[in-house]
C-alpha positions as CSV (number, residue, x, y, z in Angstrom):
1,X,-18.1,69.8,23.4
2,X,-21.4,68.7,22.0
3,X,-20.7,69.2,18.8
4,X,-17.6,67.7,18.7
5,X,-19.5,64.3,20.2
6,X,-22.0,64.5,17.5
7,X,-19.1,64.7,15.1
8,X,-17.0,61.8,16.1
9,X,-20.7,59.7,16.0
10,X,-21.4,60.9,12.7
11,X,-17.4,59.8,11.7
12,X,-18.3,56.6,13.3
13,X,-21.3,55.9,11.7
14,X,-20.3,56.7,8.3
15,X,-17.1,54.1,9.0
16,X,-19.5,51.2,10.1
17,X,-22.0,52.1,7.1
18,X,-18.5,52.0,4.6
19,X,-17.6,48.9,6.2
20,X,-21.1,47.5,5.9
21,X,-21.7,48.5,2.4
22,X,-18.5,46.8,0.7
23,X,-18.8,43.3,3.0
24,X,-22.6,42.8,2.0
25,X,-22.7,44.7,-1.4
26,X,-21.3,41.8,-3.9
27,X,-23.6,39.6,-5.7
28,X,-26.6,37.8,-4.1
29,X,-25.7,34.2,-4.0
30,X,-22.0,35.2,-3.7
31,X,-19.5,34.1,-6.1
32,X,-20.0,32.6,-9.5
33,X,-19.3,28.5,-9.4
34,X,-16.8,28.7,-12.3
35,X,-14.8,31.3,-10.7
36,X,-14.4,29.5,-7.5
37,X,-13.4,26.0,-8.6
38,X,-10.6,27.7,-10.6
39,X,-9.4,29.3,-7.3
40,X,-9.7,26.1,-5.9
41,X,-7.8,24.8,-9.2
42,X,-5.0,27.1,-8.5
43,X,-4.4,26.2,-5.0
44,X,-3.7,22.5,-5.8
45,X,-1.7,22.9,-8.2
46,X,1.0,25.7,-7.0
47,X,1.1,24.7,-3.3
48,X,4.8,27.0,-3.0
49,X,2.3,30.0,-3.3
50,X,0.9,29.4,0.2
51,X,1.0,31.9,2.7
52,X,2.9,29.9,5.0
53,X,6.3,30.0,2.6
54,X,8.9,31.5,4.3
55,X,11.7,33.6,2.7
């Protein structure tokens, strides 16, 4: 029984340190200033592409 606690930790760890790794592991002073003022770009221009469309 203990060993099957110490598994599910070690699972659960692993999932937070996954999940910690790819939400903090990008580029230090986030994204480049060219690359978000074309999404921003984009969004103005094509407002049918919103997720609020319906089909």
């Amino acid at each position: 029984m203990t060993l099957l606690l110490l598994e599910a930790l070690g699972a659960l760890v692993l999932l937070v340190f996954i999940v910690w790794w790819t939400m903090f592991s990008g580029r230090k002073k986030g994204e480049l200033p060219e690359a978000a003022e074309t999404e921003k770009q984009k969004k103005k221009e094509d407002p049918a592409s919103s997720e609020d469309r319906r089909d």
